[in-house]
C-alpha positions, 0 to 999 in steps of 0.5 A, a space after each residue: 117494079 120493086 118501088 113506090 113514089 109518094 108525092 106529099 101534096 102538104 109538105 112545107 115549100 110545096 110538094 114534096 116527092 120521095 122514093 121508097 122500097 115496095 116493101 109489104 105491097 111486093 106481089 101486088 100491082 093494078 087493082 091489088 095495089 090500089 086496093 091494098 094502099 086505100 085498105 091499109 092507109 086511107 081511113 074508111 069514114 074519111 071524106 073523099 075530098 079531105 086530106 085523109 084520102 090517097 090517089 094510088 096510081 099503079 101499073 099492072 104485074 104484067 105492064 112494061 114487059 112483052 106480055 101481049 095486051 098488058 097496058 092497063 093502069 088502075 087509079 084507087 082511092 075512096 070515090 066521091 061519088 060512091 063513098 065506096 074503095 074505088 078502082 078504075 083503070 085504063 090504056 093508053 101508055 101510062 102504065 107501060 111508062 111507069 112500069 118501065 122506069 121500075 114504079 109499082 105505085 105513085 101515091 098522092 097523098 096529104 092536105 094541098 096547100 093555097 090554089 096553086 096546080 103543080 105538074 109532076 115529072 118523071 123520068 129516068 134521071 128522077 122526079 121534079 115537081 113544078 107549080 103549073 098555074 099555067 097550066 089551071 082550068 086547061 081541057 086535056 086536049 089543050 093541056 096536051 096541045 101545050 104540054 107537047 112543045 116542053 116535052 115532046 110527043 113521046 111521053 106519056 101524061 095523066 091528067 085531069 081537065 077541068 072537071 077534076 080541077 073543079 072537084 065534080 063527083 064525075 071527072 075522070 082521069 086522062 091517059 095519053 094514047 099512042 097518038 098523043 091525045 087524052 083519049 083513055 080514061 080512068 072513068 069512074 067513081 070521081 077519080 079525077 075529083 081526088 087528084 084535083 083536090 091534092 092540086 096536081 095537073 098533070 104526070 108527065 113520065 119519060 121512058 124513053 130512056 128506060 128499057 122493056 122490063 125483061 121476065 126471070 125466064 125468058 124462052 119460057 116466056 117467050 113460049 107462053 105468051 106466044 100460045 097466049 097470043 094464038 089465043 086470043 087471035 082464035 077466038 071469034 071475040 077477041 081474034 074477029 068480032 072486037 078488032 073488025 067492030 070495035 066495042 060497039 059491035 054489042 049495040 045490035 047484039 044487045 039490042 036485039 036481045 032486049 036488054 039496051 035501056 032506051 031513053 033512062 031506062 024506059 024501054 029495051 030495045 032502041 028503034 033507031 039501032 042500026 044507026 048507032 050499030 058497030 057494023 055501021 061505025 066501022 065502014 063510016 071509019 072506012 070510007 073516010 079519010 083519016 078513020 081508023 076501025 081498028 087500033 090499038 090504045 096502048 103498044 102491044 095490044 093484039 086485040 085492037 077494039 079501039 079506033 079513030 073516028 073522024 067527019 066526012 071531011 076527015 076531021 079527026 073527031 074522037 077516038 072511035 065511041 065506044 061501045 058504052 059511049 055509043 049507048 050512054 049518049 046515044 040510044 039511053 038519049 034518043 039520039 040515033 047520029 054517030 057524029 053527034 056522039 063522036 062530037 059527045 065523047 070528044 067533049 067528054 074526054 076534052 074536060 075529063 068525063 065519065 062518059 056512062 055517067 055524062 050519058 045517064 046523067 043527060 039522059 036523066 035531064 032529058 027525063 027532067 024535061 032540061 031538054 028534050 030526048 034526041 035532042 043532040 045539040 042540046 045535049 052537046 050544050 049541057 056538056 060545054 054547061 059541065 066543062 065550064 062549071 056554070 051552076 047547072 053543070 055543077 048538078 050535072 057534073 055531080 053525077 045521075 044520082 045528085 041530078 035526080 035528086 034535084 029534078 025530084 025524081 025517081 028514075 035514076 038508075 044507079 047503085 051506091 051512087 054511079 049510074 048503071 052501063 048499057 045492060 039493062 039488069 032485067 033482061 039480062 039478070 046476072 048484070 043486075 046482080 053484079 051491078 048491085 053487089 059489087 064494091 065499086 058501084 054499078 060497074 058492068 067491068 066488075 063481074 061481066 056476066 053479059 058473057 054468059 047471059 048474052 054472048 055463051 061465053 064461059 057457059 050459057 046462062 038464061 038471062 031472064 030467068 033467076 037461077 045461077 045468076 049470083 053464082 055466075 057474078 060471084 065468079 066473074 068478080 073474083 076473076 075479074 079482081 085478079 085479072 085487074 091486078 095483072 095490067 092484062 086487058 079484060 077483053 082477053 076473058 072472053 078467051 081465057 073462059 072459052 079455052 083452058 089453054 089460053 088461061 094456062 098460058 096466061 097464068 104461065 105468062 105471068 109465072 116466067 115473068 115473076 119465076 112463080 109456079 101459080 096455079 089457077 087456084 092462086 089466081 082465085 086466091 088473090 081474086 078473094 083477097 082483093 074483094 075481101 079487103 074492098 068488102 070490109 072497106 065499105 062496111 067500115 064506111 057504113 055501107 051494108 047489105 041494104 046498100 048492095 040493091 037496085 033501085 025498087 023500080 027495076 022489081 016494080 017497073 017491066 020492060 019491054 019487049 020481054 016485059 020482065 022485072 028483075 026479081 033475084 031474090 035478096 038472099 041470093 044477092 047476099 050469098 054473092 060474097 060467100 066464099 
């Protein structure tokens, strides 16, 4: 990957696409380039929705070679939502495409010109750049549908559905999986909103004319990441838990721990659990026709978590809910019905959601009184309100936080504007502190600390007690900002934190690849870099340590069943960037 693509959205005529070296970004890729092109040339105090603001989409180091589990695409920019740096990547088989025709970033970029959408092209011959008015106010799955008899079902396509066309704080942009639908996605921050403001549709990337991207030393890369791979196959998370139940194998777990935030965060634990748990999910995918428990989003993957989710008839409905979707529009909800959820989590992707943020958002309603909580039809109703951009779909569209302030509440749980995930931050603190430090917004990816605090993965954290918990999430958001960098997926932490074999492995993985001799420190060192550069991007924007706290309810307010608070001290969550 020794190029970049910017697309100038302002040039006269119409789009305009041009090709250049990669110049000072050489070493960076995913989430180390995104952050590096929004640091150096998207100015922080700009509006997310003006000229001055850049969509980076960028494949990681490792993506478009033979690396196990290497697929990730990040997307950048300043977030509509958050107003902070944003990142947020996703499977599916973008990545893999544009690494393997030799684009380490595609930037859009300038002030869209009149109404019209465009569709972006890329493939082995070039880039082509067409108006696509046919294309507006398309839902994914029916872009999909209309795109596939032009291009065939082997491309790859990123694009938004109807809430990025209509700008909504919470769209997200769309990834196509191996089966040719818009499953995977690019979720938070409002990125979807960004690409719809620089008037593009869709990216449509042909690799099939493009080759594997071949490492510097091949046998020594070949050797690595086969230890990586007997890795990631011993682990109990990675080798059998993820791939038997998918994500959702957390509901019981979590649940059962007291920290899964029931009806807007009221409650810990859920009564109606083991109804929405991933054991159950998975022998639903079992007995029915056409349901997959285990699946790959992206070509490659060794680790297999995600799935594909169909009725009792064997109606393909989703792909299979994740873990976050399952709580998001489940418990947080009141709704205990696995199909209901598929049903939400289709939508969802069909227009270009954020399903954490659709979730609290609905749940955040619910609280209002809009409708109320179990009611699942009414919830399916607000998302189609979202999708079609009636005025109530606007407040919803624009996130928990924008709904709250609506509805004259109190209760949204959210930091810097992006709703919390599925943890609640009391009983398992060192979320909490990840969720009000990190640069992104509440974002439980950023500095996973559920691994300690909940699974004894990479140590053994008390999660309801203070102590050692800023530490932990400082660790786990400089690891986390590398391994964003590298395309490598995040579940692979859970083995690289248990087994100092299969990190060294990775490490050397990448080292063939590249013909590097990194060490673990250097992964520290690009981790830091990363986090330094987002950090002095947000306080440029205004945001300060005032900014980096959870709402004062979850200090004020106990929850049950340990009936806790959480109560890390300020000046711990301050030290959080001391390194």
């Amino acid at each position: 990957m020794d190029k970049i693509l910017r697309i100038d959205v302002g040039a006269p005529g119409g789009p305009k696409a041009t090709e250049e070296p990669i110049g000072d970004y050489a070493g960076m890729g995913g989430r180390g380039m995104t952050t590096s092109v929004v640091y150096k040339e998207v100015p922080p105090d700009c509006h997310p929705l003006g000229p001055e603001n850049k969509l980076v989409i960028a494949p990681g180091l490792m993506s478009g070679s033979a690396a196990s589990s290497s697929g990730r695409m990040s997307v950048g920019c300043k977030s509509p939502l958050t107003g902070t740096i944003k990142e947020s990547n996703a499977g599916g088989t973008g990545s893999q495409a544009l690494a393997r025709l030799g684009y380490a970033a595609v930037i859009l970029e300038g002030e869209r010109q009149g109404e019209d959408m465009y569709k972006v092209v890329i493939n082995d011959q070039g880039v082509s750049l067409e108006k696509a008015n046919d294309l507006k106010m398309l839902a994914n799955y029916d872009l999909i549908d209309k795109l596939k008899p032009v291009h065939g079902e082997k491309v790859s396509v990123i694009s938004i559905g109807t809430a990025g066309e209509m700008r909504m704080s919470n769209s997200s942009i769309a990834v196509t999986d191996p089966e040719f639908r818009p499953t995977r996605h690019c979720g938070r921050g409002g990125v979807g909103a960004v690409m719809g403001s620089k008037g593009i549709k869709c990216i449509v990337v042909d690799a099939s004319g493009a080759k594997t991207r071949k490492p510097v030393r091949p046998d020594e890369f070949k050797e690595s990441n086969k230890k990586f791979v007997e890795g990631l196959k011993a682990h109990a998370v990675t080798g059998q838990g993820l791939p038997t139940y998918g994500t959702n194998v957390l509901t019981n777990i979590l649940n059962e721990a007291g920290g899964y935030p029931t009806y807007n965060f009221r409650e810990g634990r859920y009564k109606h659990a083991q109804n929405l748990s991933g054991e159950l999910q998975a022998e639903n995918m079992k007995n029915r026709e056409g349901g997959q428990p285990t699946h790959g989003c992206h070509r490659g993957c060794i680790i297999q978590c995600s799935g594909i989710y169909t009725d009792k008839d064997g109606n393909y409905m989703s792909k299979q809910p994740e873990y976050e979707t399952v709580w998001s529009h489940g418990g947080n909800c009141g709704i205990d019905d696995l199909d209901a959820i598929a049903r939400l989590d289709y939508l969802d992707d069909h227009y270009g959601l954020d399903t954490i943020e659709m979730g609290v958002t609905i749940g955040v309603a619910m609280e209002a009184g809009v409708i109320e909580f179990g009611d699942a039809e009414g919830a399916i109703n607000l998302v189609h309100e979202v999708g079609k951009g009636t005025p109530l779909g606007r407040i919803l569209g624009a996130g928990a936080a924008t709904t709250a302030r609506c509805y004259g509440m109190e209760h949204a749980p959210v930091v810097k504007g992006q709703a919390l995930p599925a943890y609640d931050p009391r009983s398992v603190k060192g979320i909490g502190v990840t969720y009000a430090t990190t640069t992104q917004g509440a974002d439980h990816t950023a500095g996973y600390a559920v691994t300690a605090n909940i699974l004894k993965v990479g140590g053994d954290v008390d999660p309801l007690q203070t102590g050692g918990q800023a530490e932990l999430s400082r660790n786990l958001q400089i690891a986390t900002a590398a391994l964003d960098s590298t395309g490598f997926c995040l579940f692979v932490a859970f083995a690289i934190l248990d087994q100092g074999e299969t990190f060294e492995a990775m490490v050397q993985t990448i080292n063939h690849m590249y013909g590097l001799d990194m060490t673990g420190d250097d992964v520290v060192a690009l981790g830091q870099k990363i986090l330094k550069m987002e950090k002095e991007f947000n306080e440029k924007a205004g945001f300060g340590p005032a900014h980096d706290r959870l709402p004062r309810y979850f200090s004020r307010e106990p929850l049950a069943p340990h009936n806790v608070v959480f109560d890390v001290p300020d000046k711990e969550l301050d030290s959080v960037y001391n390194f």
